[in-house]
N, C-alpha and C positions, 0 to 999 in steps of 0.2 A: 504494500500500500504506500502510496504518495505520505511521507511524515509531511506535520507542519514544520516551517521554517525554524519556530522557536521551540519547537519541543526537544527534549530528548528520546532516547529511543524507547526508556522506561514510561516516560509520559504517553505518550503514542501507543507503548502497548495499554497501559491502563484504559487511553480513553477506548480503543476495542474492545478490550473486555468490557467495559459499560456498556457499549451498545449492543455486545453479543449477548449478554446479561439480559439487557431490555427483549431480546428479541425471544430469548428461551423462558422469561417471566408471561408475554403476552399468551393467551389462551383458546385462542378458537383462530378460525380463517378469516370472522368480520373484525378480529384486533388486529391480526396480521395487518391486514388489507388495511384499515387505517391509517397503522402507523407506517406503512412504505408511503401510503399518499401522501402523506403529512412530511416524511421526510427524504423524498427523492420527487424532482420534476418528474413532472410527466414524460421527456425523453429517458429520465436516468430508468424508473420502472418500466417501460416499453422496453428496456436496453434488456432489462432481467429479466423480465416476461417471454420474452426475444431466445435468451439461453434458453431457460428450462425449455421451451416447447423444443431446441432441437435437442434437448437431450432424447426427447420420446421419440424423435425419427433416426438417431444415431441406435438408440436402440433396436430399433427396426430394420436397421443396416441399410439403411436409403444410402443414398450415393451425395455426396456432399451438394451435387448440381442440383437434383433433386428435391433437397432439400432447401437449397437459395430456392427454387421456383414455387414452391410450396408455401413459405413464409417470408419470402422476400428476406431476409437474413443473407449478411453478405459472405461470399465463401470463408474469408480469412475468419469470420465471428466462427463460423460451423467448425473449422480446424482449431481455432484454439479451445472450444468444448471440447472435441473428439480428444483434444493434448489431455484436457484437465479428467476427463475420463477414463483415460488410461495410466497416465503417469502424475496427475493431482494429488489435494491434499486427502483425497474420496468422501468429500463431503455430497459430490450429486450421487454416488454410490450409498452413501446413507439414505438419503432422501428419497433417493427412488428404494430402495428396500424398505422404506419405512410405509411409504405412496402405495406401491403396487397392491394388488387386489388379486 
């Protein structure tokens, strides 16, 4: 993550853990969904909304082109999912095991 100019590096972890904090205290999908509205523009959640969907067509082993024509998401967005997928921290690997049905 981009640090701020005057933090240290300790500072900067702390203020992540708060918001990762906030984000594991909220309780349902209409808190979720609040609190990204509340704190990412309209492009910044479009950007994240944007991911998760091709995580479920990465899954499906759609072809990356396929995948731009489907949701408009640009190749280079679809390849660095496919990166964090496979060699990430496996947080979409949590999320979709937790998702799936």
């Amino acid at each position: 993550m981009k640090p701020n100019r005057n933090e240290t590096g300790r500072q900067q972890q702390r203020a992540e853990d708060a918001l990762f904090t906030a984000l594991v205290a909220l309780r349902n999908t209409r808190e979720v969904r609040c609190f990204l509205e509340d704190l990412c523009t309209p492009a910044e959640l479009q950007a994240l909304v944007d991911r998760w969907q091709v995580v479920e067509y990465l899954q499906k082993d759609l072809p990356y082109r396929k995948i731009h024509d489907l949701t408009g998401v640009s190749v280079t967005t679809i390849g660095r999912v496919a990166r964090c997928l496979s060699d990430g921290a496996g947080g979409y690997k949590t999320a979709i095991d937790r998702t799936s049905h």
